[in-house]
N, C-alpha and C positions, 0 to 999 in steps of 0.2 A: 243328339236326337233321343226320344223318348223311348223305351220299350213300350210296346202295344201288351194290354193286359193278357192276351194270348201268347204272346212271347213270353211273358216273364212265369207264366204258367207250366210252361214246356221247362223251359226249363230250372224249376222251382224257386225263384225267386219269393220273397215276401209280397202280398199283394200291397202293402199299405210302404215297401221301400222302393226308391228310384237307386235302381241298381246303376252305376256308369252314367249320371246325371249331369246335369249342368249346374249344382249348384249344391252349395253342403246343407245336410237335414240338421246336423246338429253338431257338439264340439266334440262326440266320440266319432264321431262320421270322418272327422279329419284327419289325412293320411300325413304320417311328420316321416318325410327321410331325410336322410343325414343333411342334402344341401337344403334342404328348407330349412331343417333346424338351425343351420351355421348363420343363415338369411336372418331367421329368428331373432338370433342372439347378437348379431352385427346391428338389430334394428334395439333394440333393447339396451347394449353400448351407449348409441347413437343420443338416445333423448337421455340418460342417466348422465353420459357426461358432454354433456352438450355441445356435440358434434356437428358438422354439414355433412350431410349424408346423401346421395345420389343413387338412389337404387334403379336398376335399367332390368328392361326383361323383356320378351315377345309379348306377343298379342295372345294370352289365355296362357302364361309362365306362370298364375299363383303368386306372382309380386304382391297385390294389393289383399289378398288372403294372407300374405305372410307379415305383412303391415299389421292387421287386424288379429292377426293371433298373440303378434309383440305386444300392441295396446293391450289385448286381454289378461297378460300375463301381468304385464305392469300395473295394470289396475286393480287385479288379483294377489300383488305382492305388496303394492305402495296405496290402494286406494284413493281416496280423492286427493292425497300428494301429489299425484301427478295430474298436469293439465294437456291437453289436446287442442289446439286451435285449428281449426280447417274452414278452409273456403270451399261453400257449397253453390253450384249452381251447372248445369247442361250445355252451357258456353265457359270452357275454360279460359277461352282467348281475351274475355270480360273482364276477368280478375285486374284488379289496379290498389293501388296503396291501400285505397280507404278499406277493402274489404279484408286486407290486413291487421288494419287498427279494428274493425268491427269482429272479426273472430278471435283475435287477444283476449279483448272489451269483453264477449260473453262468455269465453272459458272460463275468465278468472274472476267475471265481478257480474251473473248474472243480471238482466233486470228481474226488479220486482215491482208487478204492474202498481201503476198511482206511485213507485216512488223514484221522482226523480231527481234525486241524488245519485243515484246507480246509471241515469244516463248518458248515452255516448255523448261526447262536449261537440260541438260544432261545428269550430274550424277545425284545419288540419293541422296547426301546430299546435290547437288544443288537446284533439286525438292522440299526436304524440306524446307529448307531455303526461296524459291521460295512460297510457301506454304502460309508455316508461316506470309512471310510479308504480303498477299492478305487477308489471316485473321485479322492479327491485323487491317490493313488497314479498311476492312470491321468491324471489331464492332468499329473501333474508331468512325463511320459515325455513326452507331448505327441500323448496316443491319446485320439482323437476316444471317446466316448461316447452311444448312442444308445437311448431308452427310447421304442419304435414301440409303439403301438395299433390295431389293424385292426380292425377293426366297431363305430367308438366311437361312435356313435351306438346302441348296443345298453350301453354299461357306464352305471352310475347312474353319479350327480350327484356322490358324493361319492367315487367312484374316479379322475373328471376332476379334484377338486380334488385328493384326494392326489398324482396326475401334475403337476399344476402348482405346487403347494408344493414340492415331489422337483425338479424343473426350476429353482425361481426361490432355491432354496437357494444362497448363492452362494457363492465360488472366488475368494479375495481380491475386486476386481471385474468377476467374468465368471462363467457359469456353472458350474458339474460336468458337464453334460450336456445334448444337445439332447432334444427331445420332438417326437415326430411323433404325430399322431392323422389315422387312415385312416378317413373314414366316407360314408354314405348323406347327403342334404340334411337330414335331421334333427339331425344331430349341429349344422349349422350355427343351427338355431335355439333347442338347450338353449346353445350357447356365448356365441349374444347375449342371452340370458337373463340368462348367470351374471357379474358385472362384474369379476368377480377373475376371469375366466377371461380375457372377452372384450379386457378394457386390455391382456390380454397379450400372449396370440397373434394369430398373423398366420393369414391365411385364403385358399388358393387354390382355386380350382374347376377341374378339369379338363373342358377342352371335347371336339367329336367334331372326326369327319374335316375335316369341310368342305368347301377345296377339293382337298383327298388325296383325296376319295372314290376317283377315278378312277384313281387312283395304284396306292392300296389293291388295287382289284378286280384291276390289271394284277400287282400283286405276286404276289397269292395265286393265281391264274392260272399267270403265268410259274415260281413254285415248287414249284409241283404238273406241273407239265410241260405247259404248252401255249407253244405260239410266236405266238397269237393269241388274241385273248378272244371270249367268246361271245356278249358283251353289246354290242347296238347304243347309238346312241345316246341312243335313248329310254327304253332302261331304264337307264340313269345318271341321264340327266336326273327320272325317274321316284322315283329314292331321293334325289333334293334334296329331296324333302317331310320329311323326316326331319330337316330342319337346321332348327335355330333360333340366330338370333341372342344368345339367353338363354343363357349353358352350362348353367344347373342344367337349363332342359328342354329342350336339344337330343338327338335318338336318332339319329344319324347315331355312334353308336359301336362298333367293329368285332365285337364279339358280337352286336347286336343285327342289326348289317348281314349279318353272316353268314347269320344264320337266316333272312334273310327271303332273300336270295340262294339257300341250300338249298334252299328251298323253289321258289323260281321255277326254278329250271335240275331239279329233280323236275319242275315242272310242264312244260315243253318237250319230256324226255326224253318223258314218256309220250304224246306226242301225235307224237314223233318229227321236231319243230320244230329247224333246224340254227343256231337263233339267239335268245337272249332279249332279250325287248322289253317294250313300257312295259306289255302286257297282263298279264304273267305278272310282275313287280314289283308291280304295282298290289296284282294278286288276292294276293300274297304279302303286300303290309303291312298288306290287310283281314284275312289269318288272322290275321298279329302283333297286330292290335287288339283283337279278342276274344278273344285266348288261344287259338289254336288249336293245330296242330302245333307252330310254329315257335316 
């Protein structure tokens, strides 16, 4: 939830920052703790030596924020050496071969409008073919190749297999291109399911804060402009319930921690409390528990 410009007055936030928001302002805004950074650097591995990667996380873990911070790094490091192919669209359940060959097709060999030489071929063993040579082309230069899936836990059974067939196709002996699939804890149980999936790929799970919590709350604090935080003791110690040792069900994740923080620092404001504590944490992760505001 959002601070109300009253709230963030009380207690002197920036008027022009979203203190504990739903979404990052900018790339200093971004909080790196240790297991995001390790997520990072597994994802960064992943497309350099062309890996099948399976990254799993909850619902608001920072998985696809950690996706996009590895592309920003790589592109930062390798510039247009590296390629990116993703399937875009609001029904992942859609995705099917072709949209495979057609996000290859425009990573690596744009069009350019009026000229078609540059356009996608036809049939689908044209597309292949088509494919194929943009790859080889591309590692013979020695440009990384990348075919990311984000809500792969939402695409069927046989658009996973397509992605891994396209992946284990090989390049004298090594790949054409690495494969990353971004998904919810489900995607990890069609993958142990599937044995031509599962022998392949490798499987990471991204954890929460943990002990960053307190890091965390100082960061987002200190960026929004306080020289102090508002949060005593006991409401840090308060959002340790949120941690689990498990990462698939650990909620100590900084979206989720936001909200329930929005919430408590609205809860103090209105009562005109100069400090939050285990009280107003507490009542904030019983509203997170039954869906309430936050």
């Amino acid at each position: 939830m959002e601070l109300s410009r009253r709230c963030k007055d009380f207690w002197g936030f920036g008027p022009r920052t979203e203190p504990f928001g739903n979404r990052i302002e900018s790339d200093q805004a971004l909080f790196v703790w240790p297991e995001f950074e390790r997520v990072v650097t597994r994802l960064i591995d992943a497309v350099l030596h062309r890996q099948f990667l399976c990254l799993v996380g909850a619902t608001c873990s920072a998985k696809t924020t950690a996706w996009l911070e590895a592309r920003r790094r790589l592109v930062a490091t390798h510039g247009r050496k590296v390629a990116f192919a993703k399937p875009h669209g609001i029904e992942p359940s859609r995705y099917n071969e072709q949209d495979i060959y057609r996000v290859i097709k425009y990573a690596l060999e744009p069009v350019i409008e009026g000229d078609r030489a540059t356009a996608l071929a036809r049939s689908r063993e044209d597309r292949c073919l088509q494919c194929r040579r943009l790859l080889e082309e591309s590692n013979g230069s020695g440009s990384p190749v990348c075919l990311v899936v984000d809500e792969a836990h939402a695409v069927s059974l046989q658009f996973l297999l397509c992605c891994r067939r396209m992946w284990d196709d090989l390049y004298g002996f090594d790949r054409l291109l690495s494969l990353v699939l971004i998904g919810q804890p489900p995607l990890m149980e069609r993958v142990s399911r599937c044995a031509e999936i599962d022998q392949r790929a490798e499987l990471d799970v991204i954890g929460g804060l943990g002990n960053s919590l307190g890091d965390y709350l100082g960061h987002e604090c200190a960026r929004c402009g306080l020289t102090a935080s508002p949060f005593d003791a006991s409401a840090i110690e308060a959002l340790g319930v949120l941690h689990d040792k498990d990462a698939m069900h650990t909620r100590d994740h900084p979206l989720i921690v936001n909200n329930i923080v929005s919430e408590a620092l609205m809860a103090a404001w209105r009562i005109k409390q100069q400090v939050v504590t285990r009280d107003q944490i507490d009542a904030a992760i019983r509203v997170a528990a039954v869906g309430g505001r936050s």
